[in-house]
C-alpha positions in Angstrom: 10.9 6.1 -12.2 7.8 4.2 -12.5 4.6 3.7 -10.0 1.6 5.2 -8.9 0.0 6.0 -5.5 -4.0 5.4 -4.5 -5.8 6.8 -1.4 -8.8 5.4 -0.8 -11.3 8.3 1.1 -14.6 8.3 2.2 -16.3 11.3 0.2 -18.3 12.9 2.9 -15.4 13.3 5.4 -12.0 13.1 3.5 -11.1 10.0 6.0 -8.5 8.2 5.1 -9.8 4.7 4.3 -6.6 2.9 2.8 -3.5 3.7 0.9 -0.8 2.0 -1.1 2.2 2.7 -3.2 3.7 0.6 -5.7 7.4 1.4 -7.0 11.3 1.6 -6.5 11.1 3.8 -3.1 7.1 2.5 -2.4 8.7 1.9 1.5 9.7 5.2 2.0 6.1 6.8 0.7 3.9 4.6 2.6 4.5 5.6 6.3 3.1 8.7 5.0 -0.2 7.9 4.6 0.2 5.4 7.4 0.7 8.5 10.0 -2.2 10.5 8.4 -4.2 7.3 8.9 -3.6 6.4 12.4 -3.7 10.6 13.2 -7.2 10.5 11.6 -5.7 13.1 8.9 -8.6 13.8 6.4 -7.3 13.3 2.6 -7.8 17.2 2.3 -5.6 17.7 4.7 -3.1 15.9 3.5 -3.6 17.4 -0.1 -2.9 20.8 1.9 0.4 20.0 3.0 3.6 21.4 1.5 6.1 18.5 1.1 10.0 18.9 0.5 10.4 19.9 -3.4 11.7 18.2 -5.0 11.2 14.6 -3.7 9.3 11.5 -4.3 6.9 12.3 -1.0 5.0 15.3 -3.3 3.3 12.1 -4.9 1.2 11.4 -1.6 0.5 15.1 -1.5 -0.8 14.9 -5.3 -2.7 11.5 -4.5 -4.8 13.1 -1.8 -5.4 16.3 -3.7 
């Protein structure tokens, strides 16, 4: 499977500026992000998190790590 994931954070606070996913299951990652935006989830926190192994949502925990 191919694609990538970007979060875009500011550096001082870890907030979440913008996200996006580009690939086969891209929908299904995005509301991800989406929910740690509108929650104000800092990137670090979302780096902290311990997603279902193995699926494709480990990618947004390795994006914001």
């Amino acid at each position: 499977m191919e694609g990538f994931a970007k979060i875009i954070a500011e550096c001082a606070s870890g907030q979440i500026l913008g996200a996006a996913t580009v690939g086969a299951q891209a929908g299904e990652l995005i509301g991800e992000s989406a929910v740690a935006m509108a929650g104000r989830v800092s990137a670090w926190r979302v780096g902290d998190t311990q997603p279902s192994y193995p699926t494709l949502s480990e990618l947004i925990r390795w994006t914001a790590d």
